[in-house]
N, C-alpha and C positions, 0 to 999 in steps of 0.2 A: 386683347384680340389679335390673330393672325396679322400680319399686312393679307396674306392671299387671301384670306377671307373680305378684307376689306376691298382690294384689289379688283375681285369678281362678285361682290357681295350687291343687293339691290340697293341699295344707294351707291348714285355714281360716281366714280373715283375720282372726276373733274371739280366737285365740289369739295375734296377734302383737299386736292392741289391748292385748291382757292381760297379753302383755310388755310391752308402752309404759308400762301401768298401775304395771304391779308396777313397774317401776323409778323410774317419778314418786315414788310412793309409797315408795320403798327413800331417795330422796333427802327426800323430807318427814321422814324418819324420821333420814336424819343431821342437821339441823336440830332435829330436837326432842332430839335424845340429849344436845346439846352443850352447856345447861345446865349439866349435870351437873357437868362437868369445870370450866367458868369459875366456879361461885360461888366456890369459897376464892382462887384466884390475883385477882380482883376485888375479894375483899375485902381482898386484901394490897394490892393496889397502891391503889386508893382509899379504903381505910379504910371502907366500909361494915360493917355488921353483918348479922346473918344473916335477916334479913326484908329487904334492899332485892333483892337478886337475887330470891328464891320472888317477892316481890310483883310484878315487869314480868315471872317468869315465869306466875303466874296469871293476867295480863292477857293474855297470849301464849296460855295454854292456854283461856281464857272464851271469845276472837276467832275461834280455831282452831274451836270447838265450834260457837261462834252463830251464824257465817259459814255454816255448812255447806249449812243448808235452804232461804238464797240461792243459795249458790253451784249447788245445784244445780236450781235455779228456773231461774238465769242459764242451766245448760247445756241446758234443755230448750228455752229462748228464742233464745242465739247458737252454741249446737255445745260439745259438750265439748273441743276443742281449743284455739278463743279463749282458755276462762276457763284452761285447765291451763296454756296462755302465758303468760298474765297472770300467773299467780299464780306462775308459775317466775321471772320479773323481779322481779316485786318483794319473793320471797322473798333471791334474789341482793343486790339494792341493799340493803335492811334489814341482813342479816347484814354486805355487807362495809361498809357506815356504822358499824358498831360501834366499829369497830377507830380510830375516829378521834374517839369520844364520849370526855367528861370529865364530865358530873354524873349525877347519878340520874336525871334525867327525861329524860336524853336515851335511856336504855338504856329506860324505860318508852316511848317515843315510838316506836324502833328495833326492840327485839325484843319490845315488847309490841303495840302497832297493826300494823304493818308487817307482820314477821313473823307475827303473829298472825292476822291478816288474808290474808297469803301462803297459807300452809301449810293453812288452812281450805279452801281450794279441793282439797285434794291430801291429804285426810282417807280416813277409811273409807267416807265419801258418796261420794267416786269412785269407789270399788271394789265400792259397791255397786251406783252408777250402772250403772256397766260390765259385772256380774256379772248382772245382770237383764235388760239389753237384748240382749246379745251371747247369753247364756246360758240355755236352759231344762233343756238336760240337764248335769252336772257344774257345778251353777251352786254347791251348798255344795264343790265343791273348788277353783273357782275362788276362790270370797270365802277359801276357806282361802288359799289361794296368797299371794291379797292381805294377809290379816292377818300375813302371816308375813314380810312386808315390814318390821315395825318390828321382829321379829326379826334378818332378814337386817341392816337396815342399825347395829343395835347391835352385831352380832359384826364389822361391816365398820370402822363410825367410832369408836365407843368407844376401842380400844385406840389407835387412829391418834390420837387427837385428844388424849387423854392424853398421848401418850409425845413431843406437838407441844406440850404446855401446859408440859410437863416439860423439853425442850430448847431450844426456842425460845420461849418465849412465849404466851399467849392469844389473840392477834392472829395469830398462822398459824394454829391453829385455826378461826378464825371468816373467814379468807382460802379456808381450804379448802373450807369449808362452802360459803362462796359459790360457788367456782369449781366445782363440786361441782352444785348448779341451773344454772348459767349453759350446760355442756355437757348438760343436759337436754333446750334448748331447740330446739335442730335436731333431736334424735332424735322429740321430739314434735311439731314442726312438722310433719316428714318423716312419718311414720307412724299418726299417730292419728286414727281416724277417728270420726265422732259418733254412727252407727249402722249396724243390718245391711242396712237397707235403701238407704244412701245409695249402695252400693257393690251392689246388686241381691241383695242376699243375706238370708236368714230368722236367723234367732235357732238356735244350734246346737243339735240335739236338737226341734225345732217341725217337724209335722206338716207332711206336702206342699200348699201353697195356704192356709195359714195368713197373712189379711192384718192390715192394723191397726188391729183388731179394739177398740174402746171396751173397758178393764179396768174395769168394776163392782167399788172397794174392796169386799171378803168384809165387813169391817165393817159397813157400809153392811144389806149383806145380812140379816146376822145379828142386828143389834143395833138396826139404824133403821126397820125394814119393809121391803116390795117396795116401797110407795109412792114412800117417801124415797129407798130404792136407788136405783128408774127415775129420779129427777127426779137425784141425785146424780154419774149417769153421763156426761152431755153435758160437764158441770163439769170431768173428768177430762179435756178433749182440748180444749176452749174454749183458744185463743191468748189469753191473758189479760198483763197484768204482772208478770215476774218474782217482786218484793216482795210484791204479791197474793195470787198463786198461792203462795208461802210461809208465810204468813199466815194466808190460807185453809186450808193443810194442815193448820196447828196449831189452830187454830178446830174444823175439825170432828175430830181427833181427842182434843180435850182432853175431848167425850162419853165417851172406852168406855174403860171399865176399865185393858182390856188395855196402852192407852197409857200410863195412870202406872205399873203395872206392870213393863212393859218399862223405859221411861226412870227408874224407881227403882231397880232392878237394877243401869243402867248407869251410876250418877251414881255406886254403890258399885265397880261394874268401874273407873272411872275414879279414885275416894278411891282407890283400893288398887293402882294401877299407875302409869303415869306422873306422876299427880300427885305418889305418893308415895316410890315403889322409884326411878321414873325419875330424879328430881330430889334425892332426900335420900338413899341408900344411900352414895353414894359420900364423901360429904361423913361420913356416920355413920360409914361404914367407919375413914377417916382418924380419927377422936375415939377410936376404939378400935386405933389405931397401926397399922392397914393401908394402906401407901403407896396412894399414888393411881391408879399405872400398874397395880399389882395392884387395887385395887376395882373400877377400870373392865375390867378384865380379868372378874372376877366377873360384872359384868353384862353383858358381854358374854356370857359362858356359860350365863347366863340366855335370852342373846338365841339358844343354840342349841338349847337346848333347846325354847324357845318354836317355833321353827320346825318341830319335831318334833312337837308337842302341839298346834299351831294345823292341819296340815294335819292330820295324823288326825282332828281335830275337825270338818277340812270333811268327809272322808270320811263321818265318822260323823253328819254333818246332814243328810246326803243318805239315811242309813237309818234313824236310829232319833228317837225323842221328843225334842222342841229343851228342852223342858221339863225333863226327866231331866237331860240333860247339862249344863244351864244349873245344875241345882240341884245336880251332884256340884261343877262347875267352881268355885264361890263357897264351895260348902262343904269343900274341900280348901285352896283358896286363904286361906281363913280360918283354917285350923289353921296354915297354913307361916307366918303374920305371927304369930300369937302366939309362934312358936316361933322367931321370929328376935330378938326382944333376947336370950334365949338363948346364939343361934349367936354374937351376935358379940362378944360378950362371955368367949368362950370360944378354943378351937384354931379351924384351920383345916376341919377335916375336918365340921364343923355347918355352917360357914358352904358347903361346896360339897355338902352335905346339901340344903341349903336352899335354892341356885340350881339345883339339878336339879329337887325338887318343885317350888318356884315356877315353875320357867322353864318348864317342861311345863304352865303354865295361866296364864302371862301374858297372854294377849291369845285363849284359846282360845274363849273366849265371843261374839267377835265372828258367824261363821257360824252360830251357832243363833239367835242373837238377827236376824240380819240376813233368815234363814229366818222364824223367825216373823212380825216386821213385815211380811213380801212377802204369809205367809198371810191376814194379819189384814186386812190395810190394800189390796191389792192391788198389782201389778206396776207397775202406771203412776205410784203415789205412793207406789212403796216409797223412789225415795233424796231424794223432799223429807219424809217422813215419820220414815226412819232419819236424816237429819237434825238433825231433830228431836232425835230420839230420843241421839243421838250429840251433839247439844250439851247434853243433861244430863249425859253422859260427864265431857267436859269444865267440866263447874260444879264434877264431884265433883274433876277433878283437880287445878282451881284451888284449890277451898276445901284440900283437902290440901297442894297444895304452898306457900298462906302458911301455912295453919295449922298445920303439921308445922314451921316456921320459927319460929313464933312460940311454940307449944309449947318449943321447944328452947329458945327465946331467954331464956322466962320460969324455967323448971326446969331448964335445962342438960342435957336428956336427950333423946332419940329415942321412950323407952321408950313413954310413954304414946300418939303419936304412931301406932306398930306397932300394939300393943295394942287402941287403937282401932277401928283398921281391919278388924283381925281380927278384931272383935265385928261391924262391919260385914257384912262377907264372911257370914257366918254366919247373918243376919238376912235377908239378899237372896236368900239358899239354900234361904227359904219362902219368899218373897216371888214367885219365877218360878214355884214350883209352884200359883199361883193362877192364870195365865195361860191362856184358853180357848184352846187353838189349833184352829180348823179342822180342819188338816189330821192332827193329833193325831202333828204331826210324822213321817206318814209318807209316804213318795213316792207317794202318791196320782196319778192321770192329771192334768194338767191342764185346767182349763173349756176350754171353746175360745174362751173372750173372751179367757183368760188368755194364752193361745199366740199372739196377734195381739197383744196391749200391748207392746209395743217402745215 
C-alpha cells in the first residue's frame, strides 16, 4: 500500500504512528527484560558476583530515565523520527558489542551508557510524546496501549531469551536483541511521523479549526498568577535549545507541589518494578530451586496480565479520578511484595497467586500519572515534564536494582529487598492522594489553547 494513501486514507494516520510507537517501544522493552536472564550465566562465566551486573544495570536504568526530558527537548527541535533512529542504532550496536566484551567496565560502558542512553529515547516520554500530540480523545487508552508494550514484549522475549541462555548461550540472547532494533529501523523510517499537522491533519478528537494554539501550563495558572501565566506562555512555543528548554522544564516545575509529588510516587513505581521484579525475581526465583526457563516464564505471565490491567487503566483515566486509581495501584502493589518472600519460598500455586495480582498493576500507573502531568503542567510540556517526572522512575529503579544486589550480597536474602518496597508501595498510596489535580481527573471539555497545543 502507498504511504499517501495511508497518509490521507480513512483510517487515521495517528493510529498507525501509535503502532510505530507501540512497537518501538515493544522492542525497548525486549532490551530492558534481558538483564534479567544474563546476570547468573555472566556471573558463571566471568566470575563476577551479584552487584557487578545490577550495577551497569542501574547505570542503564539512571541513562534510560535522565535521557528522557532531552530526548524529548530533541524531538520538539529535530522530529521525533530522527531521535527514535538514533536511538534504535545505537541501541542495536551497544547490545550486540556485548557479546564480544571481557571485563566489568566494558558491560558498564556497553549496556550501561550506550544502551542506557539508547533505550531513553524510546521510553514512556515517547509514548507520551505521541499520546498528546496525536491524541486529545482516547488519548488515556492510547498511553494505556503504550504502557502495555513492556508488558507485551516480556511475554514475547522473556521466555525466548531464556530457553536461548539455556541452549545456546548468552550471546544469542543479546544477538537477538540486537537484531530485534536493527529490523525496527525501516519500519520507523518508513512510517513515523512527528506530528498531525505535518501531514495536514488535527490532533484526533480536536474541534473543527482548532490551530496551534500557545498551551498555557494549568500550573502556571493556578499556582503562579495570571501575571506569571501570561509572561510564562510565549516561553512554551519560543524555538529555544533543546538542553535549555529541558532545564527550563525542570526549573520551573521544581515550584509546585504537585511535581515532587508526582515524581515521588514514580521513583517508588520504578523501586517496585523494573528496578526490582524486572531485574531480581528471576535470579530469586532460581535461589529458591525454580529453574530459570520456568522464572522467566513467571514473569512473563506477569507481563500478561500487566497488559490486561494497564489497558483497563488507560480506559479507566480517561473516566474516573487519576488520584484514586494512582492510590489503589501503589496500595495493592504494596501488599503483593510483602507477600511474595512468602510465595516463594513456598509451592507453586502463591507464586502464580502473586504474578496475577502483581502483574494486573505492574506498569498500570503509567496513564494516570501521565494524565495528571498533562493536567497540571499543560499539553505543550507534558513529555519534557513527564520526563522529568519518569527519570525519577528510573533513579528509583536504579537505586533498587543495586540495592536489592547488594542487600542480597550482604544477608544472603531477597527478603528484606521485597519487604521494603512493599512498605514503599504503601507510603506513595498517600502520597498521590495529596496531588491537586485540575481536572479532578475527570474528562472535563478541553480549554481551547489546550486543543491547538500539538
Amino acid at each position: 500500500m502507498r504511504i499517501d494513501r495511508l497518509l490521507h486514507g480513512r483510517l487515521y494516520y495517528g493510529w498507525i504512528v501509535a503502532g510505530v510507537t507501540f512497537l518501538t517501544l515493544l522492542a525497548a522493552a525486549g532490551v530492558r527484560s534481558t538483564p534479567g536472564v544474563l546476570i547468573v550465566p555472566l556471573e558463571h562465566e566471568f566470575g563476577w558476583n551479584r552487584e557487578v551486573v545490577p550495577a551497569a544495570v542501574s547505570i542503564s536504568l539512571l541513562l534510560y530515565g535522565f535521557s528522557g526530558p532531552f530526548a524529548a527537548a530533541l524531538m520538539d527541535r529535530f522530529g521525533v523520527r530522527r531521535i527514535v533512529l538514533f536511538s534504535l542504532v545505537s541501541v542495536a550496536a551497544g547490545v550486540g558489542l556485548t557479546t564480544v566484551m571481557r571485563n566489568s567496565w566494558q558491560l558498564d560502558l556497553l549496556w550501561g551508557l550506550v544502551v542506557g542512553l539508547g533505550t531513553g529515547s524510546m521510553a514512556m516520554t515517547l509514548g507520551a510524546y505521541i499520546a498528546t500530540r496525536w491524541f486529545v480523545e482516547r488519548r488515556g487508552l492510547v498511553m494505556g496501549l503504550f504502557s502495555a508494550s513492556s508488558a507485551t514484549g516480556q511475554l514475547i522475549f522473556l521466555p525466548l531469551l531464556a530457553s536461548l541462555v539455556v541452549l545456546h548461550g548468552w550471546r544469542a540472547a543479546s544477538i537477538t536483541v540486537s537484531a530485534v532494533a536493527l529490523a525496527m529501523i525501516p519500519i520507523a523510517a518508513l512510517l513515523m511521523r512527528n506530528d498531525p499537522a505535518e501531514i495536514g491533519l488535527r490532533p484526533f478528537g480536536a474541534p473543527a479549526g482548532a490551530g496551534p494554539v500557545p498551551d498555557v501550563p494549568r500550573f502556571a495558572a493556578a499556582e503562579q498568577g495570571p501575571a506569571q501565566a501570561a509572561a510564562e506562555a510565549p516561553r512554551a512555543v519560543r524555538p529555544i535549545n533543546p538542553a535549555v528548554a529541558a532545564v527550563r522544564a525542570l526549573t520551573d516545575s521544581m515550584g509546585v507541589r504537585n511535581f515532587w509529588l508526582l515524581a515521588g510516587s514514580f521513583f517508588v513505581c520504578g523501586a517496585s518494578t523494573n528496578g526490582l521484579i524486572g531485574t531480581h525475581l528471576i535470579p530469586a526465583s532460581m535461589e529458591h530451586g525454580i529453574p530459570e526457563v520456568t522464572a522467566a516464564g513467571m514473569l512473563a505471565t506477569i507481563g500478561v496480565f500487566d497488559l490486561i490491567g494497564t489497558v483497563c487503566s488507560g480506559w479507566l483515566t480517561d473516566r474516573w479520578d487519576s488520584r484514586y486509581l494512582l492510590c489503589w495501584y501503589y496500595g495493592l502493589r504494596g501488599l503483593s511484595l510483602l507477600f511474595l518472600p512468602y510465595a516463594l519460598g513456598t509451592s507453586f500455586a502463591p507464586m502464580a497467586a502473586f504474578a496475577v495480582f502483581y502483574g494486573l498493576d505492574w506498569v498500570a500507573t503509567v496513564p494516570p500519572t501521565v494524565r495528571l502531568t498533562a493536567d497540571i503542567f499543560g499539553r505543550q510540556r507534558v513529555g519534557v515534564v513527564f520526563g522529568w517526572i519518569f527519570a525519577s522512575h528510573q533513579l528509583g529503579a536504579a537505586t533498587a536494582a543495586f540495592g536489592a544486589g547488594a542487600l542480597r550480597t550482604w544477608f544472603g536474602t531477597y527478603q528484606g529487598a521485597f519487604m521494603g518496597a512493599g512498605l514503599l508501595c504503601l507510603i506513595a498510596s498517600g502520597l498521590v492522594m495529596r496531588i491537586t489535580s485540575p481536572s479532578r481527573g475527570v474528562t472535563a471539555p478541553l480549554r481551547p489553547a489546550e486543543a491547538g497545543a500539538v
